[in-house]
N, C-alpha and C positions, 0 to 999 in steps of 0.2 A: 724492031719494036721501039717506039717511041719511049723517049726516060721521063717518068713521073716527077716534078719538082711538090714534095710535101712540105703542107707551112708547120713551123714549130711547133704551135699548137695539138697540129694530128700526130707529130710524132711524139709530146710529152702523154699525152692520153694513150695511146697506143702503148707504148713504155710502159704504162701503171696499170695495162691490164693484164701485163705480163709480172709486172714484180708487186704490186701490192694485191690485185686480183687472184691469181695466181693462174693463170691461164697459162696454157702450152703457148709455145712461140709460133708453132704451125696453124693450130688452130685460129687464132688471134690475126694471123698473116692470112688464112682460107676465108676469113668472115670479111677483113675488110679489103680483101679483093689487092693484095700486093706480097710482094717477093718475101718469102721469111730469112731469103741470108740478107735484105738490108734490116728487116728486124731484129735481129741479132745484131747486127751492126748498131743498131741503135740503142739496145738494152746494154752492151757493152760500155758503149761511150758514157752512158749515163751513170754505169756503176763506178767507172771510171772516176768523174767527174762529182759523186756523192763521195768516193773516198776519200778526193783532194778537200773535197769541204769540210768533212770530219774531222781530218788532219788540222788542218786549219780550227776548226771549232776549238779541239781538245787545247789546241795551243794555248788557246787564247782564254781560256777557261782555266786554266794553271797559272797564266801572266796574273790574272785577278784576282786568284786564292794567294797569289804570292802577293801582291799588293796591300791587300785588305792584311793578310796574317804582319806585316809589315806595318801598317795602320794602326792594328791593335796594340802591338807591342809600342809606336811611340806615344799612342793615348797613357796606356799603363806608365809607361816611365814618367811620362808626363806627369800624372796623377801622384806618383811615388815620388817624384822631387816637391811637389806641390806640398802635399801632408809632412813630405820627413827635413825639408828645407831647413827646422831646426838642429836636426840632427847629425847634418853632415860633416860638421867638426868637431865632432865628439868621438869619445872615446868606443871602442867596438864594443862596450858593454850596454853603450845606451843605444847603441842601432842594433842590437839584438833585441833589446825592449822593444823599442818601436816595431821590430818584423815581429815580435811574439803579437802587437795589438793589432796589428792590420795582415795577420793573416790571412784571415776570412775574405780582406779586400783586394789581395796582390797574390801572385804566385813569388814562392820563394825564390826561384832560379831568378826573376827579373830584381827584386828587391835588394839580391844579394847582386848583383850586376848593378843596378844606380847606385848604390850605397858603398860598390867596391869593397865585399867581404866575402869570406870564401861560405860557401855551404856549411861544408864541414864543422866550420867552428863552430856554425849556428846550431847546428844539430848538437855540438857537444857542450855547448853551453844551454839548452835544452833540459838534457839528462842529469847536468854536473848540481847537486844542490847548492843551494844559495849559502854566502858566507856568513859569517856571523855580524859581520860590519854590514853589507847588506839589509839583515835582518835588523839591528840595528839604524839604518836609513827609513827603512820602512816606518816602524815605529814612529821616529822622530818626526817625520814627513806627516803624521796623523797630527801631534801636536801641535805643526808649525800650522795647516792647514784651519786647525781650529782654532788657534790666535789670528790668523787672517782673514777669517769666515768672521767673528766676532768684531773686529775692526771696520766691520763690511768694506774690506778686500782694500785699507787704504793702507795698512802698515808696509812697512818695508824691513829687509832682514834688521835691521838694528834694532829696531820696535820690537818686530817679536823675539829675538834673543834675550830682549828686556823683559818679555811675559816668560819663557822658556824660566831664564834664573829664577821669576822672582816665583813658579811652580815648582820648583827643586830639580830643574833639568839641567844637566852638566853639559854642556856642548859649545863649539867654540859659534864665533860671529860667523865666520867664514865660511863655515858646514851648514850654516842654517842658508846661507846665501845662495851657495850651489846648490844644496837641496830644490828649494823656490827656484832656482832657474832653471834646472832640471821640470821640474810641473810646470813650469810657466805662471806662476804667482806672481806677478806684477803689480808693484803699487802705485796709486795713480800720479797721472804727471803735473805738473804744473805748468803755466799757461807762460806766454811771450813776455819776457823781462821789459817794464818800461821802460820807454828811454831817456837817460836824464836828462835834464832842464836847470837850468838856474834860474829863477827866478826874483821877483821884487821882493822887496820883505812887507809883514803887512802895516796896515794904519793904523786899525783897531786894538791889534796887540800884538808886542813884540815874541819873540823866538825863544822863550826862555829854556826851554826843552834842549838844542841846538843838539839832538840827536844823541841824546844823552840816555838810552832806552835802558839800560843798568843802574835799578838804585837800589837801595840797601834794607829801605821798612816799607813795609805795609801799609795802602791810603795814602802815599806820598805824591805819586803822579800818575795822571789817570790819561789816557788818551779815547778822543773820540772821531768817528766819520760815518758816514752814508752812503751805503749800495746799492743797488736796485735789484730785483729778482722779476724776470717776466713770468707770469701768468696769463692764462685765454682773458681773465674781466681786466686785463693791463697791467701798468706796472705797481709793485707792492716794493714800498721804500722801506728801507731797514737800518736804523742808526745802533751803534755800539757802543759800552766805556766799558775799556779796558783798564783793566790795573797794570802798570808796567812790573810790580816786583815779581807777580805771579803769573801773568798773562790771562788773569781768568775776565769772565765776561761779568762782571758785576752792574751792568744794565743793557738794558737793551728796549728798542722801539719799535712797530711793523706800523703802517698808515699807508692809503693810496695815494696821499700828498708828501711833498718835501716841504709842509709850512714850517713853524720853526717852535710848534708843539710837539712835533717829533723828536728834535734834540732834546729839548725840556722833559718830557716823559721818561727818555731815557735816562737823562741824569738825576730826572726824582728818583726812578727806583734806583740807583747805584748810592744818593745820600742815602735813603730807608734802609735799602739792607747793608751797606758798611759801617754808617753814624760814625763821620771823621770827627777827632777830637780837636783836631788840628786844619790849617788851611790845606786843601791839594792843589795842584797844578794841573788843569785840564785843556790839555793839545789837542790842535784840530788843524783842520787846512783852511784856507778863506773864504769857505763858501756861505754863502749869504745869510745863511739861519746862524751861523756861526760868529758873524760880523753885524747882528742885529742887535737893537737897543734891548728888547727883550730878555736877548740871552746874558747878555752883561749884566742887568740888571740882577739877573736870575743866581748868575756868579755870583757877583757883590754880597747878595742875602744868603749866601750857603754856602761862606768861607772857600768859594770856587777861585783859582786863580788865572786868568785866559793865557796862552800860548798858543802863538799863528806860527804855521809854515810858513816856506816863502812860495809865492804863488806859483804854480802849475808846479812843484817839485813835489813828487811823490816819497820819493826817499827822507824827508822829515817829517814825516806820517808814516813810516818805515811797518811797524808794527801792525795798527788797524789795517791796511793794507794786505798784512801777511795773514791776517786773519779773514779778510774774505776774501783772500784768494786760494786758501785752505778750505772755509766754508765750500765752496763753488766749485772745487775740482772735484772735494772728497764725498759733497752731498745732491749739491742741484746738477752738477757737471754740465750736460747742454740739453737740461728739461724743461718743458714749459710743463704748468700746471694749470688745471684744471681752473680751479680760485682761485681766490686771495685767501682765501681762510685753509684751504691745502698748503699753498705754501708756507702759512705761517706756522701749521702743526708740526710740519718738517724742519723747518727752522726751528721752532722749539725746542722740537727733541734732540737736534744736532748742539742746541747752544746748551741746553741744559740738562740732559741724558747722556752726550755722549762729551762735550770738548771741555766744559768744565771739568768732570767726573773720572772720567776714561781714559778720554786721548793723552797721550804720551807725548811733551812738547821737549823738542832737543835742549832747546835752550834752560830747562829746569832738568837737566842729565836724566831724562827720560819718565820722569814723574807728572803726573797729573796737573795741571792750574791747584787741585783742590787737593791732592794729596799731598805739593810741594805745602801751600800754607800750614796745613796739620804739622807737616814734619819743623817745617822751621819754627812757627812762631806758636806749636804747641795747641793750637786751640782746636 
């Protein structure tokens, strides 16, 4: 008898009307007219060969549960350095914190595994009630928050240990400090120190100032300068006189020009509302409204007496300087506004709601511009 060569094809179909059909092997071998022991032969091989592929599937089905469960877990720790990156030098009571607030977001087995703390502790720091110093932080921590919140968020621990005292709170500087570090209460930073310069001296008028930013009365010396603030309608120019004994703002000017009306406005209101009895000395740097016939003249008729920096030296302008670079950090920081008549409200209430009145300047042991004059000169 001649051997039948079958293509693959007759024998995969043949095959599946035995195992997923469910047909006899004889019957299936009588219909299509061939031998049922190479049918069998051929249902054999193929269970054969479905086994080796299972084997193989499952394998490789486990390699990817292992992979992915592996993936997850460095997402998570990932995530868990991410958030607790403040806390990892800290003491085990504050990375118990941190695991009590991100419970809901990490499993404790992995939190206590990045953080290197045992379980256990955590669970019995949990259960253990809180101490009385503790309770105590807590407290305190409400206070400092709302001398910070009040400051809109510019104070720093010495500022508010000065509101702390002066509410009848006992606590040291120190405690108030870690506490804010502990929350993260940061107070704002200050901008890139410029770089000094020596400069000429000026024409118009000499140095008389020579950085002498400490003096003794009231209406003695006054210093002046002008900053810009951006707005969408452009820039809104803003000239200041400072009083050096107080540091308060006793005038002030806003205009979308730097002509040299703007100096002049400001120094009107600072004669109106001080009326010196006496000559002042009013320091500026060289810039051109300040070097103009106008404003000397302006001097001249209002007992004003001029003092120039030397040019481009910002550090003999020391003071105006430190005040809008205070303005700028603590109120506009890097916002543009809307108008000019927006930013001049914010300015206003920064010069005259909050830095006259409020703010707490180091240099007057932490008293007000308006509170130091009260205290010293009574009025």
């Amino acid at each position: 008898m001649k051997r039948v060569r079958y293509p693959a094809e007759f024998k995969a179909e043949a095959v599946k009307q035995v195992t997923q059909r469910g047909h006899g092997v004889v019957d299936v071998a009588k219909r299509l007219g061939m031998s049922d022991k190479s049918l069998y032969l051929w249902v054999r091989l193929a269970q054969q060969q479905q086994g080796v592929g299972s084997g193989e599937n499952a394998s490789l089905k486990a390699e990817v549960s292992r992979l992915k469960a592996e993936l997850k877990r460095a997402n998570e720790e990932r995530d868990i350095l991410k958030k607790g990156r403040n806390v990892l030098c800290q003491t085990v009571r504050v990375k118990y914190a941190f695991m009590a607030a991100h419970q809901s977001q990490f499993r404790v087995s992995s939190m206590c595994r990045v953080l290197r703390i045992q379980r256990s502790g955590y669970y019995a720091w949990k259960t253990r009630p809180k101490s009385s110093r503790s309770l105590a932080d807590e407290s305190l921590l409400l206070n400092i928050k709302q001398s910070f919140e009040d400051s809109l968020g510019i104070y720093g621990s010495p500022r508010v240990h000065c509101d702390l005292r002066e509410a009848g709170i006992a606590c040291g500087e120190k405690r108030v400090a870690r506490l804010m570090r502990q929350a993260q209460l940061r107070s704002v930073r200050g901008y890139k120190r410029p770089r000094y310069r020596i400069g000429m001296p000026a024409t118009t008028a000499p140095n008389r100032l020579q950085r002498e930013f400490t003096v003794a009365q009231v209406d003695q010396v006054c210093v002046t300068d002008i900053t810009y603030i951006r707005t969408h309608e452009g820039w809104l120019y803003l000239t200041v006189v400072i009083d050096l004994y107080s540091r308060s703002v006793v005038g002030w000017s806003m205009n979308s020009t730097m002509a040299t009306e703007l100096v002049l406005d400001a120094l009107m209101m600072a004669v109106w509302r001080r009326r010196p009895k006496t000559p002042v000395m009013i320091h500026s740097d060289q810039g051109s409204q300040f070097g103009s016939d106008d404003f000397n003249r302006w001097c001249k008729d209002n007992q004003l007496v001029p003092s120039m920096s030397r040019r481009g030296n910002c550090w003999d302008n020391a003071v105006a300087e430190s005040f809008f670079s205070s303005l700028k950090k603590e109120r506009i920081k890097r916002r543009i506004y809307a108008s000019r008549q927006e930013a001049k409200s914010d300015v206003f209430d920064y010069i005259e709601g909050f830095y006259n009145r409020v703010r707490r300047h180091s240099h007057l042991d932490q008293l007000s511009p308006l509170a130091f004059e009260q205290l010293r000169t009574g009025s």
